[in-house]
C-alpha positions as CSV (number, residue, x, y, z in Angstrom):
1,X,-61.1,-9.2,-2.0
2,X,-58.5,-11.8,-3.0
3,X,-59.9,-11.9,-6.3
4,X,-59.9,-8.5,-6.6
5,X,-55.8,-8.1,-5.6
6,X,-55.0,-10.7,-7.7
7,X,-56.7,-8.4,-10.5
8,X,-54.5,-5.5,-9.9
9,X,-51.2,-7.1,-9.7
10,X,-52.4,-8.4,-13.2
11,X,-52.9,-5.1,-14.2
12,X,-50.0,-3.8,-12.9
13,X,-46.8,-6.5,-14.3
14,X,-48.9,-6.8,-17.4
15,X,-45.4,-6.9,-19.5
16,X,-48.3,-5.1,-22.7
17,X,-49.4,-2.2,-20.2
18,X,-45.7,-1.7,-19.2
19,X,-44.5,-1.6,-22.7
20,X,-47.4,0.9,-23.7
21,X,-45.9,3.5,-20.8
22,X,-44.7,7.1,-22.9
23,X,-41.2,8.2,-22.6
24,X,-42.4,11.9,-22.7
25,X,-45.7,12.9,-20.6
26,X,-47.3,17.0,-21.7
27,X,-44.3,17.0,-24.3
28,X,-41.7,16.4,-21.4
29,X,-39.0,13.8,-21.1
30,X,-39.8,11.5,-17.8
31,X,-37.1,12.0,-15.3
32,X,-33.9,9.6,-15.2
33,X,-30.5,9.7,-14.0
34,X,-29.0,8.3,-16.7
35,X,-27.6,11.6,-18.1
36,X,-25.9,12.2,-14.9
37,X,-25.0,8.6,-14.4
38,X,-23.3,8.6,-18.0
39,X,-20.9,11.7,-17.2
40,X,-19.6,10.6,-13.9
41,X,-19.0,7.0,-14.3
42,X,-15.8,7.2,-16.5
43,X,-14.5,9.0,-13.4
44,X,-15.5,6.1,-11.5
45,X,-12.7,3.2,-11.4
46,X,-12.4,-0.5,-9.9
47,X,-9.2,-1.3,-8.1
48,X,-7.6,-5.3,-7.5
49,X,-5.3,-5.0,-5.2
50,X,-2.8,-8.1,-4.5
51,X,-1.1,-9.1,-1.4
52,X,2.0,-11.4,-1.2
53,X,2.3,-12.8,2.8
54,X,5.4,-14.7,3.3
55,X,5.7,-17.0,6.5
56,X,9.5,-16.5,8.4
57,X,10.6,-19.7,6.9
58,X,9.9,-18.4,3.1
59,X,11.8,-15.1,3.8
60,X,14.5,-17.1,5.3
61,X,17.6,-17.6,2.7
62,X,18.3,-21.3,3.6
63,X,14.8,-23.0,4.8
64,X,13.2,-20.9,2.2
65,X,15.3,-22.1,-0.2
66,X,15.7,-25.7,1.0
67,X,11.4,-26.1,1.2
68,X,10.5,-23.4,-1.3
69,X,7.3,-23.0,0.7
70,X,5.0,-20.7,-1.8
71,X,4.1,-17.4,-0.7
72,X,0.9,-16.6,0.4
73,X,-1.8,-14.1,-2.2
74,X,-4.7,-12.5,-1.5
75,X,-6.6,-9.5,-3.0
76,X,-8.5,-7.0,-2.4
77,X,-11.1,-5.7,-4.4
78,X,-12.8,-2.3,-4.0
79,X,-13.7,0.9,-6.1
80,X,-11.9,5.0,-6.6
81,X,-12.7,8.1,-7.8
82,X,-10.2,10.1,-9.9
83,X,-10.1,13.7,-8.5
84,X,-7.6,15.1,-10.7
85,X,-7.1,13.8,-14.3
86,X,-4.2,15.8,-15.3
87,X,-2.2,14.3,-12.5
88,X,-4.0,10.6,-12.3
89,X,-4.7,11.3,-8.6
90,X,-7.5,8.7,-7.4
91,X,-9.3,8.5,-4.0
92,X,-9.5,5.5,-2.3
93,X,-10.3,4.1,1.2
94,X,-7.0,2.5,3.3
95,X,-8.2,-1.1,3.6
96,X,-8.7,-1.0,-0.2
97,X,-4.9,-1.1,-0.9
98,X,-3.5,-1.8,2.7
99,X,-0.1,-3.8,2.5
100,X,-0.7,-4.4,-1.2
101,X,2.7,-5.3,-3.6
102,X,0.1,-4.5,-7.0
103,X,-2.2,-2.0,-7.5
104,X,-4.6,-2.5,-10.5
105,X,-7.3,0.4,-11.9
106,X,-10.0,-0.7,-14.1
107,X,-11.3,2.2,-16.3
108,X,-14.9,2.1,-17.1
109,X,-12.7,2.1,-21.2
110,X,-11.6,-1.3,-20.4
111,X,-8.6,0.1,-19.6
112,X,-6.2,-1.6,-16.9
113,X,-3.4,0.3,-15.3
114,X,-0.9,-0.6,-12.4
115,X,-1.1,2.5,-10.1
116,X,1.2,3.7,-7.4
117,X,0.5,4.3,-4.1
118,X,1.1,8.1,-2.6
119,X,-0.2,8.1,0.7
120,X,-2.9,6.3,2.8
121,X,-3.8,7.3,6.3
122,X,-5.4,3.9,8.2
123,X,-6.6,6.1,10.9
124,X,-9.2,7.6,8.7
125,X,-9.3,4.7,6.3
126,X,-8.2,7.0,3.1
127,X,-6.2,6.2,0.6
128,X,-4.3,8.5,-2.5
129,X,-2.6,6.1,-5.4
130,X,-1.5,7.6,-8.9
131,X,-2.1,6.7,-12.2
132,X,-0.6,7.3,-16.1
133,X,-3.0,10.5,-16.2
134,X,-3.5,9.6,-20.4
135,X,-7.1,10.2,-21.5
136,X,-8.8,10.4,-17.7
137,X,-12.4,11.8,-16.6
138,X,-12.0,13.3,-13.0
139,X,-15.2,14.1,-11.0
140,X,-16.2,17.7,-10.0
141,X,-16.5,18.3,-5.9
142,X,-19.1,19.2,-4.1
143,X,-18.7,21.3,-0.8
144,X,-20.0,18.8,1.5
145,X,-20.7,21.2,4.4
146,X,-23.6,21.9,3.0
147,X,-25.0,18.8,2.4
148,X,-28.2,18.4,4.3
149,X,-30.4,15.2,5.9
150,X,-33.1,14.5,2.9
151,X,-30.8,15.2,0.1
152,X,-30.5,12.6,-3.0
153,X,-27.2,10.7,-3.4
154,X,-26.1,7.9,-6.1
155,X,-23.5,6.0,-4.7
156,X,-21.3,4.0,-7.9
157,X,-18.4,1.0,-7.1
158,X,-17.9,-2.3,-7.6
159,X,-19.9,-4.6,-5.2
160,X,-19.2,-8.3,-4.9
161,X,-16.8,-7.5,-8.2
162,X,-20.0,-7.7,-10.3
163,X,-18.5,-4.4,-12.4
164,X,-19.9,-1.0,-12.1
165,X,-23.2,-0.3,-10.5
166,X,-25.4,2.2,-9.2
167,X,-27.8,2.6,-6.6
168,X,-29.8,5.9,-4.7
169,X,-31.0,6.6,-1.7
170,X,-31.1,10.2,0.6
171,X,-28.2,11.2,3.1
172,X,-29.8,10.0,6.3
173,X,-27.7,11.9,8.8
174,X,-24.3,13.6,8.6
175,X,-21.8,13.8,11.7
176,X,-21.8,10.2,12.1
177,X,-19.0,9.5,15.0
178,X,-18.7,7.1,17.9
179,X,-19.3,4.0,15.6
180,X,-16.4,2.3,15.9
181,X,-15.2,1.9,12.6
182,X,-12.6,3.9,11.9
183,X,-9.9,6.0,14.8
184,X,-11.4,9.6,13.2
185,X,-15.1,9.4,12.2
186,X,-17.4,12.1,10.9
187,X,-19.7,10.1,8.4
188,X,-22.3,10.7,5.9
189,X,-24.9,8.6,6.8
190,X,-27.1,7.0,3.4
191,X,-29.6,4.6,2.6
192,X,-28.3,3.9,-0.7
193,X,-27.3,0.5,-1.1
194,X,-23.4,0.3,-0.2
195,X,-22.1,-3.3,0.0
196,X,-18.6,-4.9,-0.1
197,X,-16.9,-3.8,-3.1
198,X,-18.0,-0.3,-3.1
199,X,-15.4,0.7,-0.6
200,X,-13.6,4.1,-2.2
201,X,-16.2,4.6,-4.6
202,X,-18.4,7.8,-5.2
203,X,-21.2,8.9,-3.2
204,X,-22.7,12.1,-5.4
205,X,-25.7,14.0,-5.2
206,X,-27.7,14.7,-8.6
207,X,-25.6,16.8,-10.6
208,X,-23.1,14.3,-10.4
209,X,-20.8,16.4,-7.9
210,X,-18.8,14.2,-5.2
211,X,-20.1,14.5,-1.7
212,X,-18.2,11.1,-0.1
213,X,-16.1,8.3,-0.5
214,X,-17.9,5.5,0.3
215,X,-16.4,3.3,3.7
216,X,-18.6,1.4,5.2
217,X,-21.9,-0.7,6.1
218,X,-23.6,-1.8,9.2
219,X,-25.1,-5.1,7.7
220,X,-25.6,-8.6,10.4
221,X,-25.4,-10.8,7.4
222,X,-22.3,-8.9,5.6
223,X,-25.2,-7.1,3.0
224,X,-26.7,-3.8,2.8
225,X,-29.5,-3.1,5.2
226,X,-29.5,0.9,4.1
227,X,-27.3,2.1,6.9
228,X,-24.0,3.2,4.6
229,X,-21.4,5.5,5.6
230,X,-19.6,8.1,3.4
231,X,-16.7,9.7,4.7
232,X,-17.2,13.5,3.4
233,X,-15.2,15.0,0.7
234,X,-14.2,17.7,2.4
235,X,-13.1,15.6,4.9
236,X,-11.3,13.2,2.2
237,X,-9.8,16.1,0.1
238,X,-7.9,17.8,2.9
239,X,-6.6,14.7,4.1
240,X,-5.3,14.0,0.5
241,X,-3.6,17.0,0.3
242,X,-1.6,15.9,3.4
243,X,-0.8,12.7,1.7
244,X,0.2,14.3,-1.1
245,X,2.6,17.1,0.8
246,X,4.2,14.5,3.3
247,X,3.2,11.0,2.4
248,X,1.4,10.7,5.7
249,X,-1.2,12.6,7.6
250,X,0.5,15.2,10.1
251,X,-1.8,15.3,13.1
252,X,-1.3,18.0,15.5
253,X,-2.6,17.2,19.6
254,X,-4.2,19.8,21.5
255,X,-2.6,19.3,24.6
256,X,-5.0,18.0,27.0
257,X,-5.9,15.6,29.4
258,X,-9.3,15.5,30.6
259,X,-12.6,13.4,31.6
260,X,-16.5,13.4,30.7
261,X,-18.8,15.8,32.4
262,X,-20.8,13.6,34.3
263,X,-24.2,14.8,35.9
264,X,-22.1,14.2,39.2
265,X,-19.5,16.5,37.9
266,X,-22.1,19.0,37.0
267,X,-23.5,19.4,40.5
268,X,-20.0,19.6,41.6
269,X,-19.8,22.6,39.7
270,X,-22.3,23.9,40.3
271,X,-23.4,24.6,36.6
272,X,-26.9,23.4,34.3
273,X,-24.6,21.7,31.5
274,X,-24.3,17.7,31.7
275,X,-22.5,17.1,28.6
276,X,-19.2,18.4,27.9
277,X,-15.2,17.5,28.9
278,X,-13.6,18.3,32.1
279,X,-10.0,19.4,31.4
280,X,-7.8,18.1,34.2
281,X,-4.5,19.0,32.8
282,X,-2.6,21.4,30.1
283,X,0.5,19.9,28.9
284,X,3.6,22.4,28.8
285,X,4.0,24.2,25.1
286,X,0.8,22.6,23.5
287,X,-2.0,24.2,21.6
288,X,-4.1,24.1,24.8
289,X,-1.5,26.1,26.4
290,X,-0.5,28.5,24.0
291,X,-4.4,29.2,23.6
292,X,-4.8,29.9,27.0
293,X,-6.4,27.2,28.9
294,X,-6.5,26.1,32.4
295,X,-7.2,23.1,34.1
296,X,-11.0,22.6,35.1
297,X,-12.5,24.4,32.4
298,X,-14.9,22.2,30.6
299,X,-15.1,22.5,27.1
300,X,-18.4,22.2,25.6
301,X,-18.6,23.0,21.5
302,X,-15.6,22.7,19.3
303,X,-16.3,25.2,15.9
304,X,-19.5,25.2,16.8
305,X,-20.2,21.6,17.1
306,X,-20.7,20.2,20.6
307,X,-18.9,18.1,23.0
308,X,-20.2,15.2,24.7
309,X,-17.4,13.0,25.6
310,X,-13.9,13.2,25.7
311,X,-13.7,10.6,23.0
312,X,-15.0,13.3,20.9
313,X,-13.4,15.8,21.4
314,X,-10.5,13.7,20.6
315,X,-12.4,12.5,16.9
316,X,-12.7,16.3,16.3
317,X,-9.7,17.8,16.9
318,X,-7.9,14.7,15.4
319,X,-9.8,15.5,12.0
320,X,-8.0,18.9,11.8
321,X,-5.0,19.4,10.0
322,X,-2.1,21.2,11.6
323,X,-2.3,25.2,11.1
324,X,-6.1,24.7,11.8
325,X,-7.6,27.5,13.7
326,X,-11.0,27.1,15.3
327,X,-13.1,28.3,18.5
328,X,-13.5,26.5,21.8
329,X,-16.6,27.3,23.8
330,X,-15.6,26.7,27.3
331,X,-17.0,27.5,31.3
332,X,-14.3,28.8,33.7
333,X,-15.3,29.7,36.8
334,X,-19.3,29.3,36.3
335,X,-18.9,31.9,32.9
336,X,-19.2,30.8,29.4
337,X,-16.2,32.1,27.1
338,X,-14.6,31.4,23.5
339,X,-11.3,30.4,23.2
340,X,-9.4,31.0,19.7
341,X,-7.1,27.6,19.2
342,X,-4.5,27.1,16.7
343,X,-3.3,23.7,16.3
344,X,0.7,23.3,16.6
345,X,3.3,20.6,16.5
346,X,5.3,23.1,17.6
347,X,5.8,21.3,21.4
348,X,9.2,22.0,22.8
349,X,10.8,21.8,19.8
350,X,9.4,18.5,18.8
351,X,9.3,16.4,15.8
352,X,6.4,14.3,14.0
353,X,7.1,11.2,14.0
354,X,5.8,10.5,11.2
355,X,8.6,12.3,8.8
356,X,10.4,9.4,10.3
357,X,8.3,6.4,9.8
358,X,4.7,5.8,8.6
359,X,4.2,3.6,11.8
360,X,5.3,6.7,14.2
361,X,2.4,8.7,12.9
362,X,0.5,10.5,15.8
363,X,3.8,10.4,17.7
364,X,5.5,13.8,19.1
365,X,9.3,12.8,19.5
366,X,12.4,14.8,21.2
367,X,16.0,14.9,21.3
368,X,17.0,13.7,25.2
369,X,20.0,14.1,26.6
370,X,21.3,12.1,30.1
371,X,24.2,13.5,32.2
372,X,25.3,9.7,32.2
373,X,24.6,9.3,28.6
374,X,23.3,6.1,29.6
375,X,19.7,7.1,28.0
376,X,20.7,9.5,25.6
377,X,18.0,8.9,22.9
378,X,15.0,10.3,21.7
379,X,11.8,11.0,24.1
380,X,8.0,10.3,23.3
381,X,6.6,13.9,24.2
382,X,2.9,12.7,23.1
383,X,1.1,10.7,21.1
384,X,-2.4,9.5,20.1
385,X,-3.7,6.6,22.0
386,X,-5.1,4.9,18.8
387,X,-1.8,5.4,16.8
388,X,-0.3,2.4,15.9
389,X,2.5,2.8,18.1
390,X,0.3,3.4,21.5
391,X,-1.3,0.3,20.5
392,X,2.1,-1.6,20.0
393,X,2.9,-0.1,23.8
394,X,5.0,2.8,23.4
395,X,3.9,5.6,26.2
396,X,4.9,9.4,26.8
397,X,7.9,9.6,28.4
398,X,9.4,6.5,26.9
399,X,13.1,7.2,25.9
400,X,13.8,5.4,22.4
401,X,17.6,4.5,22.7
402,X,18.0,1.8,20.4
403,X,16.3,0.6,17.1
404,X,16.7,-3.4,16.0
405,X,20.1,-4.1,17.8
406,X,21.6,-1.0,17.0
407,X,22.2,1.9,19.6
408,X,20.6,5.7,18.8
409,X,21.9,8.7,20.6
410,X,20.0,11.6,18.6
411,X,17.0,12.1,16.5
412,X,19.5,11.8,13.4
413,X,20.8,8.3,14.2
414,X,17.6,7.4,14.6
415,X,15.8,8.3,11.4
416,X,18.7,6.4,9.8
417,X,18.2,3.6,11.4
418,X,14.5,3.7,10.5
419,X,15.2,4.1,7.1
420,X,13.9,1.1,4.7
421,X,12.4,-0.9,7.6
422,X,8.8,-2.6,7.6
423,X,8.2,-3.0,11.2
424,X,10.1,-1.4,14.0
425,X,12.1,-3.3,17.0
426,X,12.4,-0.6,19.5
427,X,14.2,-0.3,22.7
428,X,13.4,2.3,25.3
429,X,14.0,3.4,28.8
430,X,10.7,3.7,31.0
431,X,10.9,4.1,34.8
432,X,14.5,2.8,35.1
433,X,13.6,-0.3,33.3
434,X,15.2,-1.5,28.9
435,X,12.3,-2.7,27.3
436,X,12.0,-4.1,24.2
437,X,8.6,-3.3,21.8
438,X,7.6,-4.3,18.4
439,X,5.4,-2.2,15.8
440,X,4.5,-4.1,13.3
């Protein structure tokens, strides 16, 4: 039997037998990629991206210059796909090009460019930078709705900086939330082999169209195991028209509070579902309200796509751009209904933060005005608990009345203030108590 194995695998790698294989079988061509391969990759790129860190005693005028203690470099090296060649616009993931001072593209040419970062949104980990749009290749889009579980895909990048590769695989799931990875999730899952580098490169299927840019791995030792994640290109395309429009993404909040249906909760409502949100409270003015919504209905399908925790609900409605209508499928009273939603940041005449500073994204700001005049300033209607500045410890209700050591009265003085800053000093009223918080 041994004898016998060893036989075959002589037969098989005989390097003569291999050679002796025809190109053409029945007077056809044997299948290959390469075609395909060969048309996309120039739209394909590699991106360097360089970060300078400086230490408080290098940006300070007299130790700095007393020590001249060297800055800090690092970089960053990842892949993007250009979408649009008459313009130079290239995809990219956030933690490609986060806090970079250069942006270099590699052209599959041998062409290297600087670029110039438009927009990147961290929450979503997409990125949209610019380049001399002289002689480029952009990639055709695929409608990635209708991408289904079994389908081929090629993903091409730049893993371990080796240059341009490519490998294949199937899309193993799609709808991919919950992991952890990114604040708003709704993945491609692939086997294809996806490993550091690849990051903001091209998932496509086989007529070369893009279905994903690629994001991330779930890999113990740091390698591909063949769980990869795509974030789609629907996904990735209407967020980069945001960037494009405003610089940052303009995310809209539906208005709620609310908790998991639990089994418990079920019973308590006397109804068969167990997986769904509980709304607990409608904020005054939001989309929730304008739509019509009450507190205890439980809301179990958003567009069709069900609800299992509030966490998703939150993912979903997150991932919608402002304007966007959809359906809710809710119970009230022990009946199912639909409820038609139109996201709004139209809350009590309130502002996005994010027009004011690219750190204030997800925030819903106010003008506030005191009798006293003592907290004149500008009040935090909303905001996402995964934005940056939740995170940093700003709350709802918090009045902002000062920024750095400077006092702010209005919305105006204080996008003014903001203007040209990196991080933010902020100092706001809460409960009768000045505090003093820092979003870096």
């Amino acid at each position: 039997m041994f004898k016998r194995s060893i036989l075959g695998l002589m037969f098989i790698f005989s390097p003569h037998l291999w050679s002796a294989l025809p190109s053409v079988v029945e007077g056809k061509e044997l299948p290959s990629l390469a075609p395909m391969i060969e048309k996309v990759s120039p739209a394909v790129v590699n991106i360097s991206s360089t970060r300078v860190r400086q230490g408080p005693m290098v940006r300070d005028p007299f130790w700095g210059r007393i020590y001249r203690l060297p800055a800090q470099k690092s970089q960053s090296l990842g892949s993007g796909v250009i979408v649009n060649a008459e313009k130079g616009y290239i995809l990219t993931n956030h933690h490609v090009i986060e806090d970079a001072n250069e942006i270099m593209v590699h052209l599959s040419d041998g062409r290297q460019i600087t670029a110039k970062l438009i927009g990147s949104d961290k929450a979503s980990d997409i990125a949209v930078i610019q380049i001399e749009p002289k002689a480029l290749v952009a990639i055709q889009l695929f409608d990635s709705d209708n991408l289904r579980v079994g389908d081929f895909v090629v993903a091409i990048g730049n893993p371990f900086n080796l240059g341009q590769s490519v490998t294949s695989g199937i899309v193993s799931a799609v709808g991919r939330q919950g992991l952890g990875i990114e604040d708003f999730e709704d993945f491609i899952q692939t086997d294809a082999a996806i490993n550091p580098g690849n990051s903001g490169g091209a998932l496509v299927n086989l007529r070369g169209e893009l279905v994903g840019i690629n994001t991330a791995i779930i890999g113990p030792s740091g390698g591909n195991v063949g769980i990869g994640f795509a974030i789609p290109i629907n996904l990735a395309y209407g967020l980069m028209q945001q960037l494009l429009q405003f610089g940052h993404v303009r995310r809209s909040l539906l208005g709620i509070e609310g908790d998991t249906l639990t089994p418990q909760l079920s019973k308590a409502f006397d109804i068969s579902e167990t997986r769904g949100v509980v709304v607990t409270h409608v904020a005054q003015g939001s989309s929730a309200a304008k739509a019509g919504m009450e507190a205890y209905d439980i809301i179990l399908a958003v567009d069709g796509r069900s609800v299992v925790s509030l966490a998703q609900l939150n993912n979903l409605v997150g991932l919608f751009p402002v304007g966007k209508k959809f359906e809710l499928e809710i119970i009230r009273n022990g009946q199912k209904k639909s409820i038609a939603v139109e996201l709004s940041l139209e809350k009590e005449d309130s502002e996005d933060g994010g027009l004011y500073h690219k750190k204030l994204a997800g925030v819903l700001l106010k003008q506030h005005e005191d009798a006293s005049k003592e907290s004149d300033g500008v009040l935090v209607l909303d905001l996402y608990q995964r934005s940056e500045a939740a995170l940093a410890g700003l709350m709802k209700n918090d009045v902002i009345v000062g920024v750095g050591r400077y006092r702010c009265h209005n919305l105006q003085e204080f996008k003014n203030l903001l203007a040209g800053m990196d991080s933010i000093q902020l100092r706001v009223w809460r409960e009768d108590q000045l505090l003093a918080l820092r979003i870096r």
